[in-house]
Backbone as XML, in Angstrom:
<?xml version="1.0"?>
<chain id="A" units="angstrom">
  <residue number="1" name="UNK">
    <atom name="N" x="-22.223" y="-21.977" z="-9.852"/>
    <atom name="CA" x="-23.073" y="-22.961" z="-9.192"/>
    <atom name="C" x="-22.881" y="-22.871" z="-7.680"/>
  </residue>
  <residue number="2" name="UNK">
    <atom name="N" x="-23.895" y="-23.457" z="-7.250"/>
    <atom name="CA" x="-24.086" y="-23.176" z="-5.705"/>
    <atom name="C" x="-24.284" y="-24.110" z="-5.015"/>
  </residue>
  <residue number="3" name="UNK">
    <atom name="N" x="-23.583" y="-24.747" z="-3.609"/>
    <atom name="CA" x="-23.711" y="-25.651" z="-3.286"/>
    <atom name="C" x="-25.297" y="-25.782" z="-1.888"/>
  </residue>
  <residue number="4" name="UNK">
    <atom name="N" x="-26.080" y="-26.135" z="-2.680"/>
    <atom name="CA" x="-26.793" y="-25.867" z="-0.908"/>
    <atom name="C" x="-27.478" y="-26.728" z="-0.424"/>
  </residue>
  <residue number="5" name="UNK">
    <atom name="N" x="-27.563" y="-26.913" z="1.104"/>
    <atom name="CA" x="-28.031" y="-27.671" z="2.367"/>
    <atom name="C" x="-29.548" y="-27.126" z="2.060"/>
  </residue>
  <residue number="6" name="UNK">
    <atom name="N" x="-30.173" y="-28.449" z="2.137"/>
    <atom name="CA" x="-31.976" y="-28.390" z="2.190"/>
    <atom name="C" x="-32.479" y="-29.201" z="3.507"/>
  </residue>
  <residue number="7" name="UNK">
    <atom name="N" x="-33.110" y="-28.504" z="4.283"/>
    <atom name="CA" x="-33.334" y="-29.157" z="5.621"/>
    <atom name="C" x="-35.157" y="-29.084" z="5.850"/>
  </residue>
  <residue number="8" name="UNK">
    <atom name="N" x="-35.325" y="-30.243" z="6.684"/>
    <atom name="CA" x="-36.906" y="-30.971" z="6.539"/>
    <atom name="C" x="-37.026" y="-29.895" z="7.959"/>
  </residue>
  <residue number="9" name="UNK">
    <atom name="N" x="-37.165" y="-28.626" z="7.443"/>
    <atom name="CA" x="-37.884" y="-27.824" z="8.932"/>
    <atom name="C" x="-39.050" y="-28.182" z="9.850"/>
  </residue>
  <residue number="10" name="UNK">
    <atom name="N" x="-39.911" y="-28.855" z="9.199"/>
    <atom name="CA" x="-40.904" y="-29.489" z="9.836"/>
    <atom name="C" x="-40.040" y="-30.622" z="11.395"/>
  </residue>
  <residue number="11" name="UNK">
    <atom name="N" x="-39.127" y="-30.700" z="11.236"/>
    <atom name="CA" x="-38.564" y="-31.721" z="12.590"/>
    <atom name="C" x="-37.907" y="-30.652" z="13.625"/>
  </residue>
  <residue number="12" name="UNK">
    <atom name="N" x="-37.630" y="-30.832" z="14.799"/>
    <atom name="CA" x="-37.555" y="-30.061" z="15.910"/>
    <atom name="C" x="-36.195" y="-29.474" z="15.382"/>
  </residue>
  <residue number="13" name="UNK">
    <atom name="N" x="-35.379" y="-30.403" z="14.881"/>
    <atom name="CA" x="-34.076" y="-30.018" z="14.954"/>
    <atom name="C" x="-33.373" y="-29.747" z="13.267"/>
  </residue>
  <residue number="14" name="UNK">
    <atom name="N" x="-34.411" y="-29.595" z="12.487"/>
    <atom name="CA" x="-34.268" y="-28.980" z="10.981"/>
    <atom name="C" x="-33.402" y="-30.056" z="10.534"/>
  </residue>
  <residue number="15" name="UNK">
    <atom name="N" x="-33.563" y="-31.464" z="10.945"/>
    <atom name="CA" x="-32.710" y="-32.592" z="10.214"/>
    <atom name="C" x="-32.478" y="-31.948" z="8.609"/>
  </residue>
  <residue number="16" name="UNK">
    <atom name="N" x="-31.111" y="-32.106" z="7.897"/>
    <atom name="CA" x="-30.407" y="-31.841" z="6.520"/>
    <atom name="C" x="-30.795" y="-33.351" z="5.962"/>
  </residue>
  <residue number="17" name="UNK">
    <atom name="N" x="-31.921" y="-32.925" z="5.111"/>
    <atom name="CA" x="-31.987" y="-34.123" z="4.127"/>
    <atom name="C" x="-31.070" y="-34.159" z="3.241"/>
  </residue>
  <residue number="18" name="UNK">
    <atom name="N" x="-30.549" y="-33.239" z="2.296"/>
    <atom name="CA" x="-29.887" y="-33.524" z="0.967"/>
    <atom name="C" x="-29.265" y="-32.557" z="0.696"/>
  </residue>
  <residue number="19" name="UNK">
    <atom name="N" x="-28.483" y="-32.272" z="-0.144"/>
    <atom name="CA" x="-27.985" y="-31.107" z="-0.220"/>
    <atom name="C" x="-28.102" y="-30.797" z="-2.450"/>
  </residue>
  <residue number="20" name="UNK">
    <atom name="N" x="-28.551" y="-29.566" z="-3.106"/>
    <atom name="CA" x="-28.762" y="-29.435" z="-4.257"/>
    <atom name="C" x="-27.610" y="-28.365" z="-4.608"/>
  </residue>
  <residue number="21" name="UNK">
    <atom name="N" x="-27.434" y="-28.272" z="-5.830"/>
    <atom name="CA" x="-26.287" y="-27.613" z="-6.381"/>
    <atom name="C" x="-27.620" y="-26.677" z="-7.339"/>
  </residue>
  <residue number="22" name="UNK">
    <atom name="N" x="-27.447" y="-25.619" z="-7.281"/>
    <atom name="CA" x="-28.397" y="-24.464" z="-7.994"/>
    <atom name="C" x="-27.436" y="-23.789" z="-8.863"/>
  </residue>
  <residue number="23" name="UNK">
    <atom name="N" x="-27.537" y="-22.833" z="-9.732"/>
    <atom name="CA" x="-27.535" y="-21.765" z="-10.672"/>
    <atom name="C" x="-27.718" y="-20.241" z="-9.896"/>
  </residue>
  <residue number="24" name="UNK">
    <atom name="N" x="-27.430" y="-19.556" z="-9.905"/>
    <atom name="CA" x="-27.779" y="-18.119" z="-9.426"/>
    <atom name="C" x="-29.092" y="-18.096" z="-9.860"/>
  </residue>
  <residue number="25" name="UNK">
    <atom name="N" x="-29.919" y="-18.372" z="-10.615"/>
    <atom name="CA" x="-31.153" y="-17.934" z="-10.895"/>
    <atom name="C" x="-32.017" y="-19.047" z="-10.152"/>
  </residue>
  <residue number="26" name="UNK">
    <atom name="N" x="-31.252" y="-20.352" z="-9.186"/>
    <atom name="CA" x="-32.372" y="-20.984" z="-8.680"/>
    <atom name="C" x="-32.468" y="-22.022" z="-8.716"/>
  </residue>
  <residue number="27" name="UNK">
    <atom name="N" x="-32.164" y="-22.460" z="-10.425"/>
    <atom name="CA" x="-32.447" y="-23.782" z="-11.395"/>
    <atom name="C" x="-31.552" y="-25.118" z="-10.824"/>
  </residue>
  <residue number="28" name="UNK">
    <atom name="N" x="-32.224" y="-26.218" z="-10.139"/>
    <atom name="CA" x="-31.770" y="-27.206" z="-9.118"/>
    <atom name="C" x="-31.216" y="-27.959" z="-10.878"/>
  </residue>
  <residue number="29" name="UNK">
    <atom name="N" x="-29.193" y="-28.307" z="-10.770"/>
    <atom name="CA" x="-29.022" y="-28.914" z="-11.809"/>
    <atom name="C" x="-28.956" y="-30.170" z="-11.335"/>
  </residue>
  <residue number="30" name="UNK">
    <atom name="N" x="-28.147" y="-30.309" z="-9.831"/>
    <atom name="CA" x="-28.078" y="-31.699" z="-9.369"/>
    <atom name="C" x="-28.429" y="-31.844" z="-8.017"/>
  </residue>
  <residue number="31" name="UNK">
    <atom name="N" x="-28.279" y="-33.388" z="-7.323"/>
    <atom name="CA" x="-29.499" y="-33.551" z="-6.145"/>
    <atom name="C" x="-28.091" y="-34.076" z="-5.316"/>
  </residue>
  <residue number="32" name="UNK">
    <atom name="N" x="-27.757" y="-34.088" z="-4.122"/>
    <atom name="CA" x="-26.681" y="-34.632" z="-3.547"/>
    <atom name="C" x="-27.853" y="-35.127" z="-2.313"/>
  </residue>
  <residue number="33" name="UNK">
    <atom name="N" x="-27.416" y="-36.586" z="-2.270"/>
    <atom name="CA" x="-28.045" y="-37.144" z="-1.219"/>
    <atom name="C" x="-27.019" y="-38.415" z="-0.349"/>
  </residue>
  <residue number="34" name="UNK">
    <atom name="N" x="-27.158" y="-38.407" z="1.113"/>
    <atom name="CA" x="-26.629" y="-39.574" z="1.818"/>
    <atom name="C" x="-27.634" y="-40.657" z="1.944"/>
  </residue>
  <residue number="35" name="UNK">
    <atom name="N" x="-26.840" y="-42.066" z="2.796"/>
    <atom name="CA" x="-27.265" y="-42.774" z="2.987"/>
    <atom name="C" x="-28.437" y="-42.335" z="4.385"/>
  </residue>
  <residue number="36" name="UNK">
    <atom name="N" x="-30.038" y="-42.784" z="4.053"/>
    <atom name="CA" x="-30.746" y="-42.138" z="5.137"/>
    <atom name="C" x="-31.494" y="-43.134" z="5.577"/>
  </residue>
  <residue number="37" name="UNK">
    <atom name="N" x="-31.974" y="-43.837" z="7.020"/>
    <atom name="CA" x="-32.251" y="-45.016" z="7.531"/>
    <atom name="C" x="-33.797" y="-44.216" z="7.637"/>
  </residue>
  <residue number="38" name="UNK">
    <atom name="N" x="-34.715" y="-44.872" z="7.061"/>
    <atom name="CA" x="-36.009" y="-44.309" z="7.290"/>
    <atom name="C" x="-36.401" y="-43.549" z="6.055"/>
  </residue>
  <residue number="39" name="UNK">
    <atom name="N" x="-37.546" y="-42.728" z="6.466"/>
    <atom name="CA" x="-37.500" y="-41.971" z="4.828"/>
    <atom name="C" x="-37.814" y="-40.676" z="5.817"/>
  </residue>
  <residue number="40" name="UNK">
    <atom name="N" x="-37.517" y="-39.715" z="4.826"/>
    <atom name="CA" x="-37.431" y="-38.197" z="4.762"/>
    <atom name="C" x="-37.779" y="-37.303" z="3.838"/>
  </residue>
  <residue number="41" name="UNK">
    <atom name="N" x="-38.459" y="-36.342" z="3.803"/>
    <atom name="CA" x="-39.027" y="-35.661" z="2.184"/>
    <atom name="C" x="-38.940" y="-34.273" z="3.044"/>
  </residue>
  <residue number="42" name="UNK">
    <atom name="N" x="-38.901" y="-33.420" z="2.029"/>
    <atom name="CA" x="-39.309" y="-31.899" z="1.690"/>
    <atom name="C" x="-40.260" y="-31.640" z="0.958"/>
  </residue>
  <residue number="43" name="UNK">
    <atom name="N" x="-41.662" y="-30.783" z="0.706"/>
    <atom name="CA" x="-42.331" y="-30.536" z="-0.297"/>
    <atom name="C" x="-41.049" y="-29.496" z="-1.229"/>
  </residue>
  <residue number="44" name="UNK">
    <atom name="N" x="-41.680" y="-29.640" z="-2.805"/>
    <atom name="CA" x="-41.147" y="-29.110" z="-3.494"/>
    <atom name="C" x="-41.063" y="-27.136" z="-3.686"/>
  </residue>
  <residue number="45" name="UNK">
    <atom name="N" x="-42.275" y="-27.084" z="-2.974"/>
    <atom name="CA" x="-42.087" y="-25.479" z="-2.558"/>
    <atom name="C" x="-41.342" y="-24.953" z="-1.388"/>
  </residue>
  <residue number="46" name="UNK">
    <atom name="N" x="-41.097" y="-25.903" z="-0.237"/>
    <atom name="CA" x="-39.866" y="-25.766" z="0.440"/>
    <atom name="C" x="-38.369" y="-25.911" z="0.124"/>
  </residue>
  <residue number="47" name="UNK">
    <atom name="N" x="-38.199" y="-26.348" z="-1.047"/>
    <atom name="CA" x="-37.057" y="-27.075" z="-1.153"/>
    <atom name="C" x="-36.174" y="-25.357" z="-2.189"/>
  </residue>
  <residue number="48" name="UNK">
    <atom name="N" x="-37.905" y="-24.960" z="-2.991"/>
    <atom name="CA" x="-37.209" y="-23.764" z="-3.868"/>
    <atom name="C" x="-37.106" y="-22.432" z="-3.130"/>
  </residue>
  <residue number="49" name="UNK">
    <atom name="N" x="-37.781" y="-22.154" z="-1.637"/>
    <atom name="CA" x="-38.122" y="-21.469" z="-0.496"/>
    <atom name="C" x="-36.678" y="-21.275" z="-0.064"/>
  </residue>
  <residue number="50" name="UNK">
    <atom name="N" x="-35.979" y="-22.947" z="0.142"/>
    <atom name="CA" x="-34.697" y="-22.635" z="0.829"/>
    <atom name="C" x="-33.665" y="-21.854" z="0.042"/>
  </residue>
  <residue number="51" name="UNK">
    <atom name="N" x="-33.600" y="-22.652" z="-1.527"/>
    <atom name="CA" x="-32.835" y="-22.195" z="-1.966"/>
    <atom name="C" x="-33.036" y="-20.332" z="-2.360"/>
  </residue>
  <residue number="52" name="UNK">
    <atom name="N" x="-34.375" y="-19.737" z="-2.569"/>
    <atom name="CA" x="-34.068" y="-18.916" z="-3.026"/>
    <atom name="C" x="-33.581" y="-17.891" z="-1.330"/>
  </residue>
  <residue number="53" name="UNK">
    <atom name="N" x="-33.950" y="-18.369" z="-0.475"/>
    <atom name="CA" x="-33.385" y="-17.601" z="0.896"/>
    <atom name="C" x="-31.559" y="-17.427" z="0.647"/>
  </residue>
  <residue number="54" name="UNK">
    <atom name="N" x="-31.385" y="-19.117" z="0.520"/>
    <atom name="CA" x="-29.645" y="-18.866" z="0.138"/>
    <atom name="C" x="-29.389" y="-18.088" z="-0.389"/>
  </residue>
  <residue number="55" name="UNK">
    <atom name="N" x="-30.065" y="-17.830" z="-1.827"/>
    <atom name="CA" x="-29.171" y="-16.817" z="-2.558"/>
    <atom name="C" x="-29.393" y="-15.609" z="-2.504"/>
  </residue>
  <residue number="56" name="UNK">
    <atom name="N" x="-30.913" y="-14.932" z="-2.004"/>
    <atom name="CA" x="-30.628" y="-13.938" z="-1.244"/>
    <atom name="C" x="-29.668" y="-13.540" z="-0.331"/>
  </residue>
  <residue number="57" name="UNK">
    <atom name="N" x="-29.308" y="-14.412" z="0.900"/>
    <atom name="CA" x="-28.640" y="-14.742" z="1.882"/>
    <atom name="C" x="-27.364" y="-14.136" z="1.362"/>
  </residue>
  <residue number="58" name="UNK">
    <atom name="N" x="-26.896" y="-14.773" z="-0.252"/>
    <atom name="CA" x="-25.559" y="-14.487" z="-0.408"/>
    <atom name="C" x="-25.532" y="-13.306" z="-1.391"/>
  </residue>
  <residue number="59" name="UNK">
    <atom name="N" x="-26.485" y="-12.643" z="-1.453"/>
    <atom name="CA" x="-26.521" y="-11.708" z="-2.596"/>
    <atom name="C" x="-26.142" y="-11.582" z="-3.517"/>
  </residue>
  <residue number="60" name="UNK">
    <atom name="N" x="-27.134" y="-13.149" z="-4.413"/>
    <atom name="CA" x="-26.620" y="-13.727" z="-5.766"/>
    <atom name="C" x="-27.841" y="-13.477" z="-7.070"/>
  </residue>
  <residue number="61" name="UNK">
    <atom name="N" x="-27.801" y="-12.563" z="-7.809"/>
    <atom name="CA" x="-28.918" y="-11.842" z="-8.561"/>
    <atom name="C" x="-29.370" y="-10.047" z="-8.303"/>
  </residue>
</chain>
């Protein structure tokens, strides 16, 4: 399992919304989130965008 940082790129400064724990193949098992004043989202094709960069990134598959 994989621990990874998902960030709302759309903001100047790539604010870290949440962070997801993946599978080598991708598969989001759990959601790690802080306390966040306001609201914040990722679309769901960014969120699988980041992760599959990570695991390229780490040359996992």
């Amino acid at each position: 399992m994989w621990h990874i940082p998902i960030y709302n790129r759309k903001l100047p400064k790539k604010q870290r919304v949440f962070d997801v724990e993946a599978d080598e193949k991708g598969v989001i098992h759990r959601y790690f989130t802080q306390n966040i004043k306001g609201s914040a989202f990722v679309d769901s094709e960014d969120v699988q965008k980041q992760i599959n960069e990570f695991l390229e990134k780490n040359a996992v598959g």
